[in-house]
N, C-alpha and C positions, 0 to 999 in steps of 0.2 A: 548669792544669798541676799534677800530685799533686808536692807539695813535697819527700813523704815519700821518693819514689823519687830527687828531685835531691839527696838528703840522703847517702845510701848511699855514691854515686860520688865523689870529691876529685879536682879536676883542681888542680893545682899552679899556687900564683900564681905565678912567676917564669915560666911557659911561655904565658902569656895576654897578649894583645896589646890593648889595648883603643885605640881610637881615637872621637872627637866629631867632629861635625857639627851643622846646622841642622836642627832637625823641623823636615816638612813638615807641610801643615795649620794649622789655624785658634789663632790664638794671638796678634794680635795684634802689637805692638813687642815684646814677651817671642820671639817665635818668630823676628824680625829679629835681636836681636842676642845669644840666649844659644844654645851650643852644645848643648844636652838629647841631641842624638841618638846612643846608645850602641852602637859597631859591636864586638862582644868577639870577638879571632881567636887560634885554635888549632891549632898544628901536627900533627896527630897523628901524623904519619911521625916526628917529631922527640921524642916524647912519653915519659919516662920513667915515666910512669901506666899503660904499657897491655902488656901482651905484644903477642907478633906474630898471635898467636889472636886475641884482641881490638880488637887493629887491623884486620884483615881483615874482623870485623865489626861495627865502625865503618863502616869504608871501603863496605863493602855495604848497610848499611842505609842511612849519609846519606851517597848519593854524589851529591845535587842539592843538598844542603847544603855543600859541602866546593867550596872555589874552585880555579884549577887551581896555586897553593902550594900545594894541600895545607892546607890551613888549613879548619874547621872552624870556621862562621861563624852567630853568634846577634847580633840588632837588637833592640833596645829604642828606642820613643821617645814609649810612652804616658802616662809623668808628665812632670810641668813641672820637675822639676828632675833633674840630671847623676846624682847620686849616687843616687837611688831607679831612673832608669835600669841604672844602672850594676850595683847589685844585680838586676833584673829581669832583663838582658841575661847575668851569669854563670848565675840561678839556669834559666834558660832551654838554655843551654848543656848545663851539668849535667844536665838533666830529659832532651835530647835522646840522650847519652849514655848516662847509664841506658837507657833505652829501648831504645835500640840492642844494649847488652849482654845483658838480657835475652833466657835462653833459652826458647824458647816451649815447651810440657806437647807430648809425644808422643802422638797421638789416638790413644786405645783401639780400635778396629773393634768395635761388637758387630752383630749380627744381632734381625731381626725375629722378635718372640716370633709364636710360633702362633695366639692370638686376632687380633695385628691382622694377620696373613696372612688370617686366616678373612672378617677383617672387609672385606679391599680385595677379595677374592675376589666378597664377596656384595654390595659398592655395587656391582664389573663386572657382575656377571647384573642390577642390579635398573638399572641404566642399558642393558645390554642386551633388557630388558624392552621400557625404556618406546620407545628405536628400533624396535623390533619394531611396536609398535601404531603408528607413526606409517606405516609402510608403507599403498603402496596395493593394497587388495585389489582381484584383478581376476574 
């Protein structure tokens, strides 16, 4: 995940919900009884980070991300500890965001130059060649 791009966007800590649990997986007495698992939830309907432009494409882009609050949902639980969690899970957030904002480059249309029109032209005849010899002469 480019960091660079989760850097850009600032979601407001007062609007971010974070909630812990138990990782699942391998871990031993450590994965019984300490809560690592970093759930960070985001309202964006409620959001004063975003226009109504930008929420719209929010809502478009991560609409199997987004619960049915409305809430805008990143998990962390691959370190062993809350707090590197917990960092992982906003800067994941953020990364998903950006992302989403990001407007994509408009595709230029160009057209095929005159050599390689010449050039698909003359592999059709030399493919049509070589069917031609395969026929059965009667």
């Amino acid at each position: 995940m480019p960091q660079s791009a989760a850097c850009l966007f600032q979601i407001p800590a007062n609007e971010i919900r974070v909630s812990f649990a138990r990782s699942s997986g391998a871990g031993g007495q450590n994965v019984n009884k300490t809560s690592t698992k970093v759930t960070v939830h985001w309202p964006i309907g409620r959001s004063q980070a975003l226009s109504l432009e930008e929420k719209m494409r929010v809502w478009a882009k991560l609409a199997n991300k987004i619960n049915n609050k409305d809430e805008l949902v990143a998990v962390s639980e691959e370190e062993r500890s809350q707090s590197q969690n917990r960092i992982l899970a906003i800067l994941r957030l953020k990364a998903l965001v950006a992302s989403a904002l990001r407007v994509p480059k408009k595709r230029q249309p160009t057209r095929p130059t005159r050599a390689s029109k010449l050039k698909r032209i003359e592999s059709k005849k030399i493919r049509s060649r070589v069917k031609i010899g395969r026929r059965i002469v009667e």
